[in-house]
C-alpha positions as CSV (number, residue, x, y, z in Angstrom):
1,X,1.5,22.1,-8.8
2,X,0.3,18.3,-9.7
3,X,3.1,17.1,-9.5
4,X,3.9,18.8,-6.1
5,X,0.5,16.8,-4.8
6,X,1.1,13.3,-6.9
7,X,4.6,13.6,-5.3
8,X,3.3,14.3,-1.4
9,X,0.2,11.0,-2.1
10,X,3.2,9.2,-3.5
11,X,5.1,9.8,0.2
12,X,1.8,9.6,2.6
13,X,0.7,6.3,0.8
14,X,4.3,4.3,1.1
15,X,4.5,5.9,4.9
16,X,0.6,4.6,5.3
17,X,1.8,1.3,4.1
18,X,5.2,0.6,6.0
19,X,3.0,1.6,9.2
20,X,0.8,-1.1,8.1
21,X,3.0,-3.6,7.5
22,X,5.2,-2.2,10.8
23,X,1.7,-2.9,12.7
24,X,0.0,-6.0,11.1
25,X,0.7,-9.3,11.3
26,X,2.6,-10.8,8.2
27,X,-0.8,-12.8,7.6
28,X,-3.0,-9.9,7.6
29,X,-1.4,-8.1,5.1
30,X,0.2,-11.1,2.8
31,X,-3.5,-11.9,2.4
32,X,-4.6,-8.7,1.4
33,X,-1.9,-8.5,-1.3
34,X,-2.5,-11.7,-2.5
35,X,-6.4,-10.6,-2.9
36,X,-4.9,-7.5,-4.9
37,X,-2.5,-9.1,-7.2
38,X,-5.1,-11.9,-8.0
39,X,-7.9,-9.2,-8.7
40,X,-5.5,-7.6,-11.2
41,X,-4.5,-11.0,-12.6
42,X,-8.2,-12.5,-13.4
């Protein structure tokens, strides 16, 4: 049954994000990532 729900947040959160992307400019989002990935990094 998990993995039935990982599976199905898995889908929704890829489909959440292409929308995103599909709806956002390319600044907008590449900013946000770039806030992400140096979060992780420091």
């Amino acid at each position: 049954m998990q993995d039935k729900i990982n599976k199905q947040d898995r889908e929704w959160m890829i489909k959440y994000w292409a929308n995103y992307i599909r709806t956002h400019p390319d600044k907008d989002w590449s900013r946000q990532q770039k806030e992400l990935i140096d979060s992780l990094i420091s």
